[in-house]
Every structure is written in structure tokens, then in C-alpha cells.
C-alpha positions as CSV (number, residue, x, y, z in Angstrom):
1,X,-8.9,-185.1,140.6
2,X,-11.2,-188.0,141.8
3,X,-13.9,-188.8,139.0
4,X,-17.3,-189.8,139.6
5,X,-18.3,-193.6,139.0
6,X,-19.3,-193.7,135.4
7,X,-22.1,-195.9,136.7
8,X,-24.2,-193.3,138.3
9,X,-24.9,-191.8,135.1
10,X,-27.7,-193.6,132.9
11,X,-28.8,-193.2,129.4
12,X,-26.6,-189.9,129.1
13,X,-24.6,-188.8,126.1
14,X,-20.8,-189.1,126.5
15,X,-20.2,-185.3,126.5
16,X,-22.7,-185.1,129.8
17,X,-21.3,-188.0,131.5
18,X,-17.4,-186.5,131.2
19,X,-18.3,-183.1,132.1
20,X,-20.7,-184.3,135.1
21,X,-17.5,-186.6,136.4
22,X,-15.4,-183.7,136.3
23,X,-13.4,-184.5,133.3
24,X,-13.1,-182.3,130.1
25,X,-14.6,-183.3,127.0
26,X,-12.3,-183.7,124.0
27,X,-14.3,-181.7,121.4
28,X,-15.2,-178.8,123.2
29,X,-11.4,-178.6,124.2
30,X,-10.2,-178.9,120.6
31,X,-12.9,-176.2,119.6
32,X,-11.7,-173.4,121.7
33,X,-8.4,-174.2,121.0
34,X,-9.5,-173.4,117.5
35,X,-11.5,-170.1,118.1
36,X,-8.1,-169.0,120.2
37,X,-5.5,-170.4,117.9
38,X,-7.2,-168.3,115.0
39,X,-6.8,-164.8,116.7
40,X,-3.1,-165.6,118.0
41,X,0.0,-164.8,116.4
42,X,1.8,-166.8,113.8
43,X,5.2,-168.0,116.5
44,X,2.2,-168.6,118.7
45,X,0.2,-171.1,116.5
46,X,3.5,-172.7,115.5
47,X,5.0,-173.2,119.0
48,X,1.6,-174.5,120.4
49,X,1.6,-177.0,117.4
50,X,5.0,-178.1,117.6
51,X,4.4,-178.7,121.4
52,X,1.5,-180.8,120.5
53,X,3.3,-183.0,118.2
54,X,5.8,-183.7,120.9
55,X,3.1,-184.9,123.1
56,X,1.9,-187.4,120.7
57,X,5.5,-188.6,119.5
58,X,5.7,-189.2,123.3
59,X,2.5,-191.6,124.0
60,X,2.2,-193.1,120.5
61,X,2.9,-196.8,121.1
62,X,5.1,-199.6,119.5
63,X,5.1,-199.3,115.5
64,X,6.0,-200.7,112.0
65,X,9.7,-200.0,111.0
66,X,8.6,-197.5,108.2
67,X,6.4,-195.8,111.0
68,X,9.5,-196.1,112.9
69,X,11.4,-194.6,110.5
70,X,9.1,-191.8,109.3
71,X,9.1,-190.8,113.5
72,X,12.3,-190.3,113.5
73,X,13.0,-188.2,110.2
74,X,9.8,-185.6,111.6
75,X,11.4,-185.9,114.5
76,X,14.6,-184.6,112.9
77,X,12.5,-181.9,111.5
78,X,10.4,-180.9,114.5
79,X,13.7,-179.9,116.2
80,X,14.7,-177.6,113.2
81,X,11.8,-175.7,114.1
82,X,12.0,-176.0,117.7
83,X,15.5,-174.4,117.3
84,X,14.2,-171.8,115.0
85,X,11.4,-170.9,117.3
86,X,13.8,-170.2,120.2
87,X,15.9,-168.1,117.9
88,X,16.3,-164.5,117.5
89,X,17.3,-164.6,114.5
90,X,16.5,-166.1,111.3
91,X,17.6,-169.5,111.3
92,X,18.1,-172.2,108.6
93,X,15.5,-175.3,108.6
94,X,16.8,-176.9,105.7
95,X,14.8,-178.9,103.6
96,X,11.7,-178.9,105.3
97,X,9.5,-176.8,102.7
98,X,10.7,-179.5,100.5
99,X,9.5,-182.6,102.9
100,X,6.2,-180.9,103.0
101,X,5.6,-180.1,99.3
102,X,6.1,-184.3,98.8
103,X,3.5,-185.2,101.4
104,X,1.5,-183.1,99.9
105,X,2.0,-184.5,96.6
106,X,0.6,-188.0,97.6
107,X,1.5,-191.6,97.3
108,X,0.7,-195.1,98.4
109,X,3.1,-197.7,99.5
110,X,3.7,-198.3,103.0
111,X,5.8,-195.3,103.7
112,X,2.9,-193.4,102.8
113,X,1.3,-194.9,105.2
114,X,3.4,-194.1,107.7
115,X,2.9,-190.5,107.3
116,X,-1.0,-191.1,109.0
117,X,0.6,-192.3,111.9
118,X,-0.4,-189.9,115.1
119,X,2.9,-189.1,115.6
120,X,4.2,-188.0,112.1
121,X,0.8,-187.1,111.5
122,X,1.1,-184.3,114.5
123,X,4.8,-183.1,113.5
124,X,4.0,-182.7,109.4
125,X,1.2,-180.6,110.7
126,X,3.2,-178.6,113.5
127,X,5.9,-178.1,110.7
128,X,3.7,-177.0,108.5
129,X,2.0,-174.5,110.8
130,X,5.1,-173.1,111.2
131,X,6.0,-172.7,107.2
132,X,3.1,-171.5,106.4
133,X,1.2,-169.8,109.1
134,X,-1.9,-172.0,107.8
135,X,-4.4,-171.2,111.2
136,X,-6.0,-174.4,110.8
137,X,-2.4,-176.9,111.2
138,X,-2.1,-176.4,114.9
139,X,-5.5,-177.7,115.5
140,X,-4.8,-180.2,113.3
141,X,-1.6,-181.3,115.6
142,X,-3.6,-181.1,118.5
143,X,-6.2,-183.6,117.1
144,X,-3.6,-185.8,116.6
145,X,-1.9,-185.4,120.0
146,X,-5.7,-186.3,121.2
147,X,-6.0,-189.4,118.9
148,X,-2.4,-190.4,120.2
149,X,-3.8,-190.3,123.8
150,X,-6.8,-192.0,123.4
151,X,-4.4,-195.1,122.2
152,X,-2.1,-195.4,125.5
153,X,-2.3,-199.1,126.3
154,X,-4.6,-200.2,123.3
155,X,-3.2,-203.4,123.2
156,X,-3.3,-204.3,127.0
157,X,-7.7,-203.6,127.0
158,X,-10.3,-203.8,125.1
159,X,-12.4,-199.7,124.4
160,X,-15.0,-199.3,126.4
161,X,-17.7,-196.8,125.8
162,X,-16.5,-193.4,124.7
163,X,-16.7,-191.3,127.7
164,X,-15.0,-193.9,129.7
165,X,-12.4,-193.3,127.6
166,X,-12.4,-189.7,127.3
167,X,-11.8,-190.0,131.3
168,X,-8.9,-192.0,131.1
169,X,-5.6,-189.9,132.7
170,X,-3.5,-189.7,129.7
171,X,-6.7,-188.2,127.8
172,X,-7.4,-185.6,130.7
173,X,-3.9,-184.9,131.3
174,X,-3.6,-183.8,127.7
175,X,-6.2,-182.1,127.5
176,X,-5.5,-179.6,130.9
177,X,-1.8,-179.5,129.7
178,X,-3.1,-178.2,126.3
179,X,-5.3,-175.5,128.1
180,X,-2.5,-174.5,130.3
181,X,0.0,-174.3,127.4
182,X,-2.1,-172.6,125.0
183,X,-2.9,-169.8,128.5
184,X,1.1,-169.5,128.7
185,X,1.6,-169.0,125.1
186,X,-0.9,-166.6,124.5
187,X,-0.7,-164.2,127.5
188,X,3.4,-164.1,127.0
189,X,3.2,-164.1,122.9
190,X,5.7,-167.1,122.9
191,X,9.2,-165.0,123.4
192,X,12.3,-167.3,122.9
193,X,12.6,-168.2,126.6
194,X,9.1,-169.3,126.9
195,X,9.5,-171.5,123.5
196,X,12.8,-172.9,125.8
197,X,10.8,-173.7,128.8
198,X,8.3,-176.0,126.9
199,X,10.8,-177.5,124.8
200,X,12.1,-178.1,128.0
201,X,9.5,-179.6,129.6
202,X,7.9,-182.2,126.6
């Protein structure tokens, strides 16, 4: 989709300018994600979030070794429930209710830290969701897949004004793949096949 110069708009809040270029604008996106995500089925809040966390393990950029490290543990634990979401049956996730009751307790320290990251940030919400049912943790992970986006190639340029940003492909693409996954998951009621064919496709 080809965007209209950002220049031909003038004095114009950011919302206006994105939707008047074409794009979509980040907080009315998240927002009906929230109205829909509230009516839908428990497997179908879960999957959605754990599908947004992969999106922003996937773009979040080069990091500390304890963010490193806390990736890749949530990681760990976002396929648990990945392979209990395709399941038909019940299926163990180990210790996850445990990894969640300590980041809920708070700390401090670096490791703590960590856990603020986009990334982790997006799975201990998407593993959440799917503990507890908790309506509000898939938006939550889709915030954070959001946040994650917005920070593609930070370090090569310098922000520009905010709907510039919003405009910027791995924003937009986000934010249509969210619609079009959320449509899917919805209008099938995330059966184990579907769950396959977006783990699939992360």
C-alpha cells in the first residue's frame, strides 16, 4: 500500500495524518482488539496473545544478556502453551503457574529488569492469559508486540514525529496481521489445526 507524503498534511494530530495516508492508527487498533478479545472465548484470548508475543520476540532487537536470558526461559514457556493450545487433550505445562506467581511477587535487580523487556514482557502476559483466562492479558501482549515494532531499527535513526512512525511497515504490518489473526481466530474459535497454522506461520 503506497502512503501519502506526510508532508501534505499540516498542523494535524497524529491519529488524522495516519488514517488520512492510509495507515491504521495504533490505539484504535489495540481498542477493538480489546472490545473483541473481551466477548471471545478463553483458547481464543490465549492463542491470540501467545501469537502476539511471538511477534514481538521476533522484532525486538539486540539485548543485555539477562534480557537475553529471560527471552529465552519465556520462550521456553511460550511453547508449553503453544503445545497445549494445539492439544486435545489436557497437557502438562510444568512450572509455569509457578514462573508467574514470582513475577508477580516483585523484585529489583537486573533480572527484574529484564522481565519489562517487550519480548518477555509479551510472553509473561500471553502465558498468563492462558493460566488464568484474565481478559485484559492478551491486550496487554498485543501492546507489547506494538511497543516491540515501533523499536525496529532504533539504533540506525533518530524518532521522528509520532505518526511518521506509526506509518512505518513493521508498525502497519503488525497491526493488519493482528486484525487478520484476531478475524481467523474468532470466526473458527481457535480449533487445534488453526492454533497449528499460526504457530506455523510466526
Amino acid at each position: 500500500m503506497r502512503f501519502r507524503h506526510l508532508a501534505s498534511f499540516r498542523r494535524t494530530e497524529p491519529r488524522d495524518v495516519v488514517r488520512q495516508a492510509g495507515g491504521l492508527w495504533f490505539v484504535d487498533v489495540l481498542e477493538h482488539i480489546d472490545e473483541r478479545l473481551r466477548g471471545a472465548a478463553p483458547n481464543v484470548r490465549a492463542t491470540f496473545a501467545v501469537w502476539c508475543a511471538e511477534q514481538a520476540l521476533t522484532v525486538s532487537c539486540e539485548a543485555l544478556p539477562e534480557v537475553h536470558a529471560a527471552r529465552e526461559y519465556w520462550r521456553s514457556a511460550l511453547a508449553q502453551v503453544w503445545d497445549a493450545l494445539q492439544s486435545t487433550r489436557d497437557h502438562p505445562i510444568g512450572d509455569l503457574a509457578a514462573a508467574v506467581d514470582r513475577v508477580n511477587q516483585g523484585g529489583s535487580g537486573p533480572e527484574w529488569d529484564a522481565l519489562d523487556e517487550d519480548g518477555v514482557a509479551a510472553c509473561i502476559y500471553a502465558v498468563r492469559s492462558f493460566l488464568s483466562s484474565d481478559p485484559t492479558a492478551p491486550r496487554w501482549a498485543a501492546q507489547r508486540a506494538v511497543d516491540a515494532a515501533f523499536t525496529v531499527d532504533v539504533q540506525s535513526r533518530h524518532f521522528g514525529d509520532l505518526a511518521e512512525e506509526a506509518l512505518r511497515p513493521p508498525v502497519q504490518q503488525l497491526l493488519r496481521a493482528m486484525d487478520g489473526t484476531l478475524d481467523l481466530l474468532v470466526a473458527t474459535g481457535a480449533p487445534p489445526d488453526v492454533v497449528s497454522q499460526l504457530r506455523g506461520s510466526r
